[in-house]
N, C-alpha and C positions, 0 to 999 in steps of 0.2 A: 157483337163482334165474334168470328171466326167460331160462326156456330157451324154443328156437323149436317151434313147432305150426302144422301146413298142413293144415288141414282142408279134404277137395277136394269137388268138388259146388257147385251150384249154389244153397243153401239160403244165411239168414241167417248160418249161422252161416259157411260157407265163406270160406277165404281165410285170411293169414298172421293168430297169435296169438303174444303171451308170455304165458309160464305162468310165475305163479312161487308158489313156494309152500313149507311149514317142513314137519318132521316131527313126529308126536304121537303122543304116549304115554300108556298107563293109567297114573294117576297110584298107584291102589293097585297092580300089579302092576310099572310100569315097560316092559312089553312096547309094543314098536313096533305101532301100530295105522295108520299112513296118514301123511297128505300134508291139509295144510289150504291154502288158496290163493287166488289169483284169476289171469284170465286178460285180459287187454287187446290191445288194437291197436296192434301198433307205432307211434311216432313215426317221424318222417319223418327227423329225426336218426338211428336206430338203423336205418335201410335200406341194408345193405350189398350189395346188389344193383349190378355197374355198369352206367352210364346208356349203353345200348346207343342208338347213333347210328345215322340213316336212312342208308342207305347205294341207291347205284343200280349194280344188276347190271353194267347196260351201260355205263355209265361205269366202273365196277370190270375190266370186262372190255377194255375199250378202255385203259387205261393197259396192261396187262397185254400187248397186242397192241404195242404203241407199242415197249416196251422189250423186243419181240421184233425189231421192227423196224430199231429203232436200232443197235444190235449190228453185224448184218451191211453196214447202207447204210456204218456209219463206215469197216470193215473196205474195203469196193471204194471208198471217196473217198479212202481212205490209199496203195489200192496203185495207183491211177490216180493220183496223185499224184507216188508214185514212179518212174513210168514217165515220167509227163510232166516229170519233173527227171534223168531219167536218172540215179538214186541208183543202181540197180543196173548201170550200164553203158551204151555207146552204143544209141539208140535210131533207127530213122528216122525219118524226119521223119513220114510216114502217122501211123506209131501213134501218133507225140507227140501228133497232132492229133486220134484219137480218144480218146486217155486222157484229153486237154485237155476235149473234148466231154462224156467220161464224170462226168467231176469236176464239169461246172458242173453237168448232172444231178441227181446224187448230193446236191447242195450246194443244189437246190430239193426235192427231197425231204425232205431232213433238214429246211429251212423246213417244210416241211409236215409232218415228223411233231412238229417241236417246237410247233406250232400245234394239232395234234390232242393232242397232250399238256397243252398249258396249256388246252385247253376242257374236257378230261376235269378236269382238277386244280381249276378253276373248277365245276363241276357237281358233285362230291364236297365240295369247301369243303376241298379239301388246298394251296390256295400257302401256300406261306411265305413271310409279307410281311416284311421288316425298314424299317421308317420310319428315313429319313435326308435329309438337305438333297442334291438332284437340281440343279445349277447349267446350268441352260437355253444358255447358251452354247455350253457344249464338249460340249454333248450333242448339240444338233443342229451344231455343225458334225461331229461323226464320225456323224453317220445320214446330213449328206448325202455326206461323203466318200467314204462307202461307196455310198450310190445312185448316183453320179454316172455309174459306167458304166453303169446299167440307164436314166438320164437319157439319155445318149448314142447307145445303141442306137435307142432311139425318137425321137431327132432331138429331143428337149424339152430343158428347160435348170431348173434349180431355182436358187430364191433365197430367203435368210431378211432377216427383219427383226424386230430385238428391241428393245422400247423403255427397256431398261439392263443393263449385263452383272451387276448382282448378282441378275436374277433369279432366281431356283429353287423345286422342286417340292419339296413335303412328300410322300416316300414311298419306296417299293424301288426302290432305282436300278438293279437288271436287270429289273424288271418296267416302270419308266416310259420303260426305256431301249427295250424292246421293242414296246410299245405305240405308239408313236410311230413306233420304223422298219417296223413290220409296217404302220400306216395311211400312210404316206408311198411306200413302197415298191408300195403297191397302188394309189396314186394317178398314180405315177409309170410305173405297168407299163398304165396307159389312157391316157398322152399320148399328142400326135401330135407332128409334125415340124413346129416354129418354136415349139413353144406353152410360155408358161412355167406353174411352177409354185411358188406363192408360200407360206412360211411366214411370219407373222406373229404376234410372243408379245409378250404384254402382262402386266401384274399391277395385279388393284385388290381392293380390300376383302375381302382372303386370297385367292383365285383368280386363279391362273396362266391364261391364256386361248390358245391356240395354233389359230388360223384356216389353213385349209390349203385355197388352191384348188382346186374341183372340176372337173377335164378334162373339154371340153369332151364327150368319147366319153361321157361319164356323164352328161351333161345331161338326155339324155330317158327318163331312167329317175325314177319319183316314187321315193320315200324307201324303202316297204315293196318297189317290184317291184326296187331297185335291192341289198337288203337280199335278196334271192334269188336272183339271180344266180349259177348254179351253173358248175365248171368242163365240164361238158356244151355248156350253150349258148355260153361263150365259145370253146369248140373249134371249135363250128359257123361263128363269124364272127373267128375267129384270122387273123392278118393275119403276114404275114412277120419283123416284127421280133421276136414274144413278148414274152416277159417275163410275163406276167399270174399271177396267184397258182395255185397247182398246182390249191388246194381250191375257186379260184372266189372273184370280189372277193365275192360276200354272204358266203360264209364267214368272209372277213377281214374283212371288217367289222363283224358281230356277235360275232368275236372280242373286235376293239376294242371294240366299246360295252361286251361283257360285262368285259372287264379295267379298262377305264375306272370302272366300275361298283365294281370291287373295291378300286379305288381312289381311291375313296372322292370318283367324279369323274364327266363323264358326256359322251355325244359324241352331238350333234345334228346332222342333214344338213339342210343348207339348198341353196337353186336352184342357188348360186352356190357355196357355199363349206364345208365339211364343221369344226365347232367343238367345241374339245376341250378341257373347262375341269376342270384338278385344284386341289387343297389347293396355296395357297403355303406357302415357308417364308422363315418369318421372318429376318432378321438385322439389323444397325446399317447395314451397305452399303445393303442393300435399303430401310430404311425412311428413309433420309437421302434415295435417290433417288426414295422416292416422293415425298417432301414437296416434292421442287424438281420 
């Protein structure tokens, strides 16, 4: 009963069938004469086929490269590390200062393959998101703590403003955590010297709202040619401090928008000021301070 038949060819009859059917006997003699039956189209419930998923080469092949990649960079940031701590012994001062150089390196790179890693991961539909309450405070005070030298190097200066500490985002807090310092950190890597650069987070009617000034070096770029901006031409007009994104600010930033996007959120550049609105999350702090 309801065994399977693949009749191939191009004809009506072509394609998957269940057969099912009884056996039949001569009633005077008892001898086995055949198979009496019918044959149907599977139901969609009885298709045990699995649902093979669209997959892209090149994005398959680019993770693939990535975690060939990462391997080795960790490997020369550990043992420059080592030198520059003198773990294995005294060091001179030269080396210190090139293992020191090697490391910071090593430690833009790795930004850039764990960047190329999450656009591949986004382009597959492979993150793995886990939803949680993301508390806006202590989050960006440690993305600016962390910027604050690459703030320094270019003579700029950063500053938040949050309008109640029970803010927070609804989502993966290493992905909303990355998002955020990967667009700040590329915003920060176009200051100039005196110029500041402001966060601004807000919450209304479930959206977190996080306004982040745009340097003033991005001003004369529209939306889409600022959104192309590759590490090519920013080599060409590289200025002595650095700092800029290895893959080039359009890269980061389409990163962003596409992560913002996944999360379930979205990033608009305006003249002035570049605006990055996710899912709030709820609590009794947060909703007390909305009311007042």
């Amino acid at each position: 009963a309801n065994a399977r038949l693949l009749v191939e060819g191009h004809s009506d009859a072509a394609g998957r069938w269940r057969i099912t059917g009884v056996p039949v006997f001569d009633r005077a003699s008892g001898r086995f004469t055949g198979y009496r039956g019918t044959a149907r189209r599977p139901r969609a419930d009885e298709t045990a086929e699995p649902v093979r998923e669209t997959r892209n080469p090149a994005a398959d092949a680019l993770r693939q490269l990535v975690h060939e990649l990462r391997t080795p960079t960790n490997a020369i940031a550990g043992f420059a590390e080592m030198i520059e701590s003198q773990m294995l012994g005294p060091v001179p001062a030269p080396y210190r200062a090139h293992a020191a150089a090697i490391r910071m390196q090593t430690s833009g790179l790795l930004a850039a393959i764990d960047d190329i890693d999450m656009a591949a991961r986004i382009e597959t539909h492979a993150l793995d998101l886990r939803t949680g309450d993301v508390p806006v405070t202590p989050l960006l005070d440690r993305v600016i703590a962390d910027l604050t030298p690459l703030a320094t190097l270019r003579g700029a200066s950063l500053q938040r403003w949050i309008s109640h500490d029970a803010l927070a985002i609804l989502g993966d807090d290493r992905a909303v955590e990355r998002l955020i310092a990967r667009l700040l950190a590329t915003l920060v890597a176009s200051g100039s010297a005196g110029e500041r650069i402001g966060v601004v987070a807000s919450g209304d009617d479930g959206i977190v709202t996080l306004t982040f000034d745009r340097p003033a070096a991005l001003a004369a770029y529209a939306e889409e040619a600022l959104l192309t901006i590759d590490a090519e031409a920013e080599a060409e007009r590289a200025d002595e401090q650095g700092g800029a994104p290895l893959l080039g600010t359009g890269f980061a930033l389409r990163l962003a928008r596409n992560l913002a996007t996944e999360l379930r959120g979205s990033l608009t550049i305006g003249d002035k000021a570049l605006t990055l609105r996710l899912p709030a999350a709820f609590s009794a702090a947060m909703e007390q301070a909305s009311s007042n």
